[in-house]
N, CA, C and O atoms as a GROMACS GRO file, in nm:
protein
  356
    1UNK      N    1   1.375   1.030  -0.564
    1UNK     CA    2   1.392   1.060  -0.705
    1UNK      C    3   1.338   0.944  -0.787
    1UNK      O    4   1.347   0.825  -0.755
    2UNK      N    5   1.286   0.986  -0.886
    2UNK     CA    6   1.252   0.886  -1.006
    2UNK      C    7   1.322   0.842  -1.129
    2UNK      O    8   1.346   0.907  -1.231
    3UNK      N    9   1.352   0.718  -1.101
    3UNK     CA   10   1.468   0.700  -1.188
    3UNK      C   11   1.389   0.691  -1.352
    3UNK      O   12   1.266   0.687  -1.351
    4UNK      N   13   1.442   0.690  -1.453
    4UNK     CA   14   1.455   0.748  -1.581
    4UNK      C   15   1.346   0.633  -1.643
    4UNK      O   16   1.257   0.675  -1.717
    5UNK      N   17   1.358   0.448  -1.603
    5UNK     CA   18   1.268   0.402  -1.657
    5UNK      C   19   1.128   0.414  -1.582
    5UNK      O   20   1.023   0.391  -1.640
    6UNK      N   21   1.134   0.447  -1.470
    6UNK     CA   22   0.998   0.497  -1.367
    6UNK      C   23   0.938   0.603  -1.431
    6UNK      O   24   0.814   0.602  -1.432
    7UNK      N   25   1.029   0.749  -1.517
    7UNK     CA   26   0.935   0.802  -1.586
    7UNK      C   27   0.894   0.784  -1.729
    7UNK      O   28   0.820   0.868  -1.781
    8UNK      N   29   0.940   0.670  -1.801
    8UNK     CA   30   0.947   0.586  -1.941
    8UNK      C   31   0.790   0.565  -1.909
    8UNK      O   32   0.699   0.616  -1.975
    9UNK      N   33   0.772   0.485  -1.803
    9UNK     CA   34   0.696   0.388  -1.791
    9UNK      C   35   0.538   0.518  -1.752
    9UNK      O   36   0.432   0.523  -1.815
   10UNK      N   37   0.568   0.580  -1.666
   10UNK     CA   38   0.436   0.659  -1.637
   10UNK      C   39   0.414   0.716  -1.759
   10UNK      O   40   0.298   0.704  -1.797
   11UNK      N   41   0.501   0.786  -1.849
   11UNK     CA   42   0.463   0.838  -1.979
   11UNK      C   43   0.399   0.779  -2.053
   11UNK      O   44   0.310   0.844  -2.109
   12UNK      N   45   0.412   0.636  -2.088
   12UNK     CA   46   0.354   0.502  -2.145
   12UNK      C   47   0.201   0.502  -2.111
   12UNK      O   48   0.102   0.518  -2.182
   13UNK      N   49   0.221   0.475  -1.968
   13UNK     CA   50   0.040   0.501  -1.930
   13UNK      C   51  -0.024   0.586  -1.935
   13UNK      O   52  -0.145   0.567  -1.951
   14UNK      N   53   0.022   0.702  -1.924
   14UNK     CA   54  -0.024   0.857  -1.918
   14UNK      C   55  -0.060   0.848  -2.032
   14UNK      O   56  -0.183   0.848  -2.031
   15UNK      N   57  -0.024   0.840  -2.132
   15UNK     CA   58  -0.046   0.828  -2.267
   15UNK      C   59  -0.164   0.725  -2.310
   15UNK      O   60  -0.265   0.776  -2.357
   16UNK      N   61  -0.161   0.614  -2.299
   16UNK     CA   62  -0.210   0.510  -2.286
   16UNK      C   63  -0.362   0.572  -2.276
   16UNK      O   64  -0.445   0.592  -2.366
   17UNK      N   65  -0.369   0.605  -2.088
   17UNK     CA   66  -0.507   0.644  -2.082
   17UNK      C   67  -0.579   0.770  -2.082
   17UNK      O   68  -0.696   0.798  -2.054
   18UNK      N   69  -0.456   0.852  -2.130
   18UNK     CA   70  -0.509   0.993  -2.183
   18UNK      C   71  -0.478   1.051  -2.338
   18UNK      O   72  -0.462   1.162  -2.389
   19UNK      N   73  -0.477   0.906  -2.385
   19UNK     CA   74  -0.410   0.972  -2.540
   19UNK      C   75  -0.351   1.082  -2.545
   19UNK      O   76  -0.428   1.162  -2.599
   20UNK      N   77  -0.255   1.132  -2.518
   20UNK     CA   78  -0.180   1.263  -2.479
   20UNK      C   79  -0.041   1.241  -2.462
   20UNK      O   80  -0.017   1.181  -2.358
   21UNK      N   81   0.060   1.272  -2.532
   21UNK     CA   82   0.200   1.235  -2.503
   21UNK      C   83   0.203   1.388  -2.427
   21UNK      O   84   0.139   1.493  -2.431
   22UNK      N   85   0.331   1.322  -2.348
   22UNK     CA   86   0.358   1.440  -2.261
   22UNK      C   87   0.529   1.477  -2.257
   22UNK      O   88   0.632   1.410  -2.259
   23UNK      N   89   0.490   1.646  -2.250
   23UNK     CA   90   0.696   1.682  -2.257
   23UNK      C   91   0.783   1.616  -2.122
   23UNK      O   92   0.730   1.582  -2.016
   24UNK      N   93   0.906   1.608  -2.149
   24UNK     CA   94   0.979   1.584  -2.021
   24UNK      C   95   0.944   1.598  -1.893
   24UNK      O   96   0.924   1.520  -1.800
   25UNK      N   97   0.942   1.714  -1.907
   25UNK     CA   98   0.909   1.831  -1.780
   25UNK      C   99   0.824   1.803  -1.722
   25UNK      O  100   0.848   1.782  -1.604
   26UNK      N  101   0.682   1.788  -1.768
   26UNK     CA  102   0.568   1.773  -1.764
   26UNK      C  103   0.578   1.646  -1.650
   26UNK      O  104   0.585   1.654  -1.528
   27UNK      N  105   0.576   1.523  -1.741
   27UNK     CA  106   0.592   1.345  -1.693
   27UNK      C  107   0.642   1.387  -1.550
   27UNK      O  108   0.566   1.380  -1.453
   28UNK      N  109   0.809   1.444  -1.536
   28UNK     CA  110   0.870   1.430  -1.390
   28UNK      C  111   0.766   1.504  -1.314
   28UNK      O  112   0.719   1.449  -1.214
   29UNK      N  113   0.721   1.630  -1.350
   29UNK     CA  114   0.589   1.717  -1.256
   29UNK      C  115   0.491   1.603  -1.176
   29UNK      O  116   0.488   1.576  -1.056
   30UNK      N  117   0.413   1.547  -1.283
   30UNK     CA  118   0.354   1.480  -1.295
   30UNK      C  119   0.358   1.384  -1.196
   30UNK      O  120   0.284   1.388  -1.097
   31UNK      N  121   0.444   1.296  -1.216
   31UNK     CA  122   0.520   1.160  -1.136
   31UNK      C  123   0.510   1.154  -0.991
   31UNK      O  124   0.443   1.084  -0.914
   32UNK      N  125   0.654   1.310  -0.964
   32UNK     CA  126   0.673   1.337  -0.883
   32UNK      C  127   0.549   1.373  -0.773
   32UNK      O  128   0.536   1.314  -0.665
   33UNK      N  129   0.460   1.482  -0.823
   33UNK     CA  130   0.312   1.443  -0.739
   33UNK      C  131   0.256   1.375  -0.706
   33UNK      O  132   0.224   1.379  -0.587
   34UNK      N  133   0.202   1.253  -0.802
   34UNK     CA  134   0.157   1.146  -0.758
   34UNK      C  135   0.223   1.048  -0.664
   34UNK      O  136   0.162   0.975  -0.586
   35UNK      N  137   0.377   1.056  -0.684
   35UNK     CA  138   0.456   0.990  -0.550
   35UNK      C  139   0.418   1.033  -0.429
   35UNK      O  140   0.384   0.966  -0.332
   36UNK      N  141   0.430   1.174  -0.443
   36UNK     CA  142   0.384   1.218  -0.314
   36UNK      C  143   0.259   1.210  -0.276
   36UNK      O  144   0.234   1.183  -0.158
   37UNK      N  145   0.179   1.229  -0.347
   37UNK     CA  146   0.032   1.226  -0.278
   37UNK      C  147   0.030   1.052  -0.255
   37UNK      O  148  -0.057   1.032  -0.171
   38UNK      N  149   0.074   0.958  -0.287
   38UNK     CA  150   0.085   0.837  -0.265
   38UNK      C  151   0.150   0.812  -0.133
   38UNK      O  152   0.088   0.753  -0.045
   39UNK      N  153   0.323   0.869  -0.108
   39UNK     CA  154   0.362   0.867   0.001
   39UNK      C  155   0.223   0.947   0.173
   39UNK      O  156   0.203   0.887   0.279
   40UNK      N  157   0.177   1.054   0.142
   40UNK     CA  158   0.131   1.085   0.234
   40UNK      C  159   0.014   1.034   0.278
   40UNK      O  160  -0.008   1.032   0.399
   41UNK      N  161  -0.088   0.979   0.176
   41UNK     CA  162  -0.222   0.872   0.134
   41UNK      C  163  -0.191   0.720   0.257
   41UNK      O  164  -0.250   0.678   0.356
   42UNK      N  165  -0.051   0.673   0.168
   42UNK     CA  166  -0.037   0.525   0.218
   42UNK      C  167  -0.004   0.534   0.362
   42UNK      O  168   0.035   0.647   0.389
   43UNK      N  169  -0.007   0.471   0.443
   43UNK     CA  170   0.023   0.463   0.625
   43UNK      C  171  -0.034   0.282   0.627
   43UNK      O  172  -0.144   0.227   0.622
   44UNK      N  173   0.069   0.246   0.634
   44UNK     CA  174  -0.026   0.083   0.664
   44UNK      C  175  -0.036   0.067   0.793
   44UNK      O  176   0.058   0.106   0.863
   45UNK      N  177  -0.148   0.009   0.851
   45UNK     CA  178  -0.188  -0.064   0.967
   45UNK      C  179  -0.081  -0.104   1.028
   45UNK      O  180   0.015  -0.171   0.990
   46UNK      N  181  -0.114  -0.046   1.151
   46UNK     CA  182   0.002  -0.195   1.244
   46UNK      C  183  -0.098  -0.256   1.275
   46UNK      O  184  -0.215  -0.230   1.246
   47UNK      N  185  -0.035  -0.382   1.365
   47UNK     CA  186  -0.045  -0.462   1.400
   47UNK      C  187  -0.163  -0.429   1.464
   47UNK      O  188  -0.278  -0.461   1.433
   48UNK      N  189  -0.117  -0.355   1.566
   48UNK     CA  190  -0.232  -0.319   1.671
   48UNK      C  191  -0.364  -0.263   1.661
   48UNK      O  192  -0.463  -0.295   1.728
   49UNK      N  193  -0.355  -0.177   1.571
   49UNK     CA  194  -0.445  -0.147   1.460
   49UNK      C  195  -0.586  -0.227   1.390
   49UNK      O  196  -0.705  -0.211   1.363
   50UNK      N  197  -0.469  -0.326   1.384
   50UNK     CA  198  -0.564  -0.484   1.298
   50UNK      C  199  -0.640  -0.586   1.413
   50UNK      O  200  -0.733  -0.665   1.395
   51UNK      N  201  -0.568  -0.556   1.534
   51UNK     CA  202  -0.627  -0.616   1.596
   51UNK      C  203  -0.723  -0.510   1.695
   51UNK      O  204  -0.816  -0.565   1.754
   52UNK      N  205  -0.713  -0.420   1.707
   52UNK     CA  206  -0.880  -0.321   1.732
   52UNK      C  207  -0.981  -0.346   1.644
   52UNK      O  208  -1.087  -0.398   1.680
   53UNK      N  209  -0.958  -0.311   1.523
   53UNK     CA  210  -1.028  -0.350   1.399
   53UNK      C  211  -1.169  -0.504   1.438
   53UNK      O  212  -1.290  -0.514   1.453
   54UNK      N  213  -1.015  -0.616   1.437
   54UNK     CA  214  -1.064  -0.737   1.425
   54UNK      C  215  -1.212  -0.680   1.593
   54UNK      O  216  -1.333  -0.673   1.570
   55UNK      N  217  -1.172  -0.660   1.687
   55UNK     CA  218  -1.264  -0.655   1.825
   55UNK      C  219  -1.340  -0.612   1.792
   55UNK      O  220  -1.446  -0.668   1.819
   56UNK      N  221  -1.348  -0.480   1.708
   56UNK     CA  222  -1.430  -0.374   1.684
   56UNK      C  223  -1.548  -0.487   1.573
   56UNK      O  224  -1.664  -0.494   1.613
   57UNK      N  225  -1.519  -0.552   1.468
   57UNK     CA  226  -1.574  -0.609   1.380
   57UNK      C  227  -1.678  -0.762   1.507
   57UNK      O  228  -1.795  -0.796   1.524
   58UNK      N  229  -1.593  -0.789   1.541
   58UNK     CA  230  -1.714  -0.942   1.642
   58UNK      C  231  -1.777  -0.820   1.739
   58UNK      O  232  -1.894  -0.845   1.767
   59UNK      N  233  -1.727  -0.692   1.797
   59UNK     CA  234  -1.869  -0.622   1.876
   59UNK      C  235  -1.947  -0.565   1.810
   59UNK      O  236  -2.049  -0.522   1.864
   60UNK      N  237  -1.931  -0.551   1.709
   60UNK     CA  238  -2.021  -0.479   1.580
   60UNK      C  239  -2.114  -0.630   1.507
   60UNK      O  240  -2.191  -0.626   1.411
   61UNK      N  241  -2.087  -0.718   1.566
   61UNK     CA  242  -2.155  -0.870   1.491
   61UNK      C  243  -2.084  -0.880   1.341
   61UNK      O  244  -2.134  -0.962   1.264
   62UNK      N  245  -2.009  -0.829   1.310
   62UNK     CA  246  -1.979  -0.796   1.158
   62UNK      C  247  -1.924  -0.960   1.115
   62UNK      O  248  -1.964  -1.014   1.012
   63UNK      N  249  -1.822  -1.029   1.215
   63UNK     CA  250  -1.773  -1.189   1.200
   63UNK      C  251  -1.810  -1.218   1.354
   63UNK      O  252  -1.880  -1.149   1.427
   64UNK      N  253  -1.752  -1.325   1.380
   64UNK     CA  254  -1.738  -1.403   1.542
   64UNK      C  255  -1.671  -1.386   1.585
   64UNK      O  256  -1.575  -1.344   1.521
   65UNK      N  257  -1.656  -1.402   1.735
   65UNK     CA  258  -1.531  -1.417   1.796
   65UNK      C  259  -1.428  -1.522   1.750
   65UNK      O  260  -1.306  -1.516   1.742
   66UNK      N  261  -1.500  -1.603   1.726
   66UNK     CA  262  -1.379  -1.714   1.662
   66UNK      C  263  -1.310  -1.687   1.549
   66UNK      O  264  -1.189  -1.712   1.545
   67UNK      N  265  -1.384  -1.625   1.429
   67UNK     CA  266  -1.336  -1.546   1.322
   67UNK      C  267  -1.251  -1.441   1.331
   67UNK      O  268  -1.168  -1.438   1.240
   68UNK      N  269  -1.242  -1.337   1.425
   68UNK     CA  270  -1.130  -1.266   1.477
   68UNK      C  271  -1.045  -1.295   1.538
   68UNK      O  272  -0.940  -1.235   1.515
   69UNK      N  273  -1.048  -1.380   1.624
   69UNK     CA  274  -0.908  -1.447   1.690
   69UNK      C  275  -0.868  -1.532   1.558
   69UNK      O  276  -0.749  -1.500   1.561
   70UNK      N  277  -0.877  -1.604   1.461
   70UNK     CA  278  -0.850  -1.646   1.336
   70UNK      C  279  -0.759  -1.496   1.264
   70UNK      O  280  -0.641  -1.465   1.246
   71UNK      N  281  -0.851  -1.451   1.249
   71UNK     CA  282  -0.779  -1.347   1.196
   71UNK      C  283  -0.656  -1.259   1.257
   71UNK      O  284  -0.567  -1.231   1.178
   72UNK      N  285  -0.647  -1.228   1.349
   72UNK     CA  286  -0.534  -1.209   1.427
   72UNK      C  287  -0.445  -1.313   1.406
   72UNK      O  288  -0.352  -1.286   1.330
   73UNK      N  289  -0.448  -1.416   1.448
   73UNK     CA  290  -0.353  -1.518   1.495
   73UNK      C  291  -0.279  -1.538   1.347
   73UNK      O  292  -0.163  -1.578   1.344
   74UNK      N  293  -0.352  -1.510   1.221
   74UNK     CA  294  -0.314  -1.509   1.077
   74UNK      C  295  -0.220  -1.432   1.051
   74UNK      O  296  -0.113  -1.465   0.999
   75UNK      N  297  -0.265  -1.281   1.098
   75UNK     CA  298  -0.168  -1.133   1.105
   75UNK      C  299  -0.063  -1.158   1.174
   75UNK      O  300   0.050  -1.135   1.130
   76UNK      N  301  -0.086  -1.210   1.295
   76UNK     CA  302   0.029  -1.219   1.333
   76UNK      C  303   0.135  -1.312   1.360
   76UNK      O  304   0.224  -1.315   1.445
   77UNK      N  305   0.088  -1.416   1.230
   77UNK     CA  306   0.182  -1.503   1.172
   77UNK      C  307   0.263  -1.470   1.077
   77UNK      O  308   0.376  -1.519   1.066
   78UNK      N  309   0.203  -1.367   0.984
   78UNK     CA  310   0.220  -1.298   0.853
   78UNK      C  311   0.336  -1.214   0.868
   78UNK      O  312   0.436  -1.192   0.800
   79UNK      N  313   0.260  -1.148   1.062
   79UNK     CA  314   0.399  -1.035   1.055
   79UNK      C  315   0.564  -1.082   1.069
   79UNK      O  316   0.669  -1.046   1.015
   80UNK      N  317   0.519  -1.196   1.189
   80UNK     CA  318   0.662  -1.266   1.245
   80UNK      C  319   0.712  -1.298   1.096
   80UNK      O  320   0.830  -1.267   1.080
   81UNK      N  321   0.650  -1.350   0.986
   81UNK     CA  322   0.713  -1.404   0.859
   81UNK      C  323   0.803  -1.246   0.756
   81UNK      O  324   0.899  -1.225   0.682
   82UNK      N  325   0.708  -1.185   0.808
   82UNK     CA  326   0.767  -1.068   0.728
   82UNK      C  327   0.910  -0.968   0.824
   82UNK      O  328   0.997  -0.896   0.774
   83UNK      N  329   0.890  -0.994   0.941
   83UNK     CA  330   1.022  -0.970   1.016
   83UNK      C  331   1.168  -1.050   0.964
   83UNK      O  332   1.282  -1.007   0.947
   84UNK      N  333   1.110  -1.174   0.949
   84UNK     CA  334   1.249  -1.242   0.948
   84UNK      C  335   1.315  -1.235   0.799
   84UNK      O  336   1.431  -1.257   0.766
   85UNK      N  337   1.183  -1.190   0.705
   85UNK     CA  338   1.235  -1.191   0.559
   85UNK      C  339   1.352  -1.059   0.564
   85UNK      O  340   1.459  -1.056   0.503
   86UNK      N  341   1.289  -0.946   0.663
   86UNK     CA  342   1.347  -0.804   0.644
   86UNK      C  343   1.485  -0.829   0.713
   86UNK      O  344   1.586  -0.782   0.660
   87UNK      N  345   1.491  -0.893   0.816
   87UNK     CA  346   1.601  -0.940   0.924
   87UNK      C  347   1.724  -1.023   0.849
   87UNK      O  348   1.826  -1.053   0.912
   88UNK      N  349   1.707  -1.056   0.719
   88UNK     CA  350   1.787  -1.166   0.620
   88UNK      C  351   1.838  -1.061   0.527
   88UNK      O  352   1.938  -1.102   0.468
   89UNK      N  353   1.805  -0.946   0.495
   89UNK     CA  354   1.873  -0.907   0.424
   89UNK      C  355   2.002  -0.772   0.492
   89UNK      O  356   2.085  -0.721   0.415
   0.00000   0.00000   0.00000
């Protein structure tokens, strides 16, 4: 659900960049779609993911091998950091 200043605020922009105020009804329609097409759109990478990627990019010449193991070893510093933030609350 979208709470009341979440649809304040899309009305604001909606407006904004469609010069167009919009009814109640409308905004939550509105909102509510774009959440969703957002929820089903977004899927972030795992881990594992990033690191095919990274292989796929030094056999493709795209960086180096040294540049991908960099990059990994980054991710998966990033992730352990982002575990323990989630693990604290």
């Amino acid at each position: 659900m979208i709470s009341k200043e979440g649809l304040d605020k899309f009305k604001q922009l909606y407006k904004k960049q469609f010069v167009k105020d919009l009814a109640d009804d409308v905004v939550l329609e509105k909102a509510t779609a774009l959440q969703r097409m957002v929820e089903l759109v977004y899927n972030p990478i795992t881990l594992e993911e990033y690191e095919a990627l990274q292989r796929r990019r030094v056999e493709t010449g795209d960086i180096t091998a040294v540049e991908g193991d960099k990059n990994i070893k980054e991710m998966r510093i990033e992730q352990a950091e982002y575990e323990k933030r989630k693990n604290k609350k």
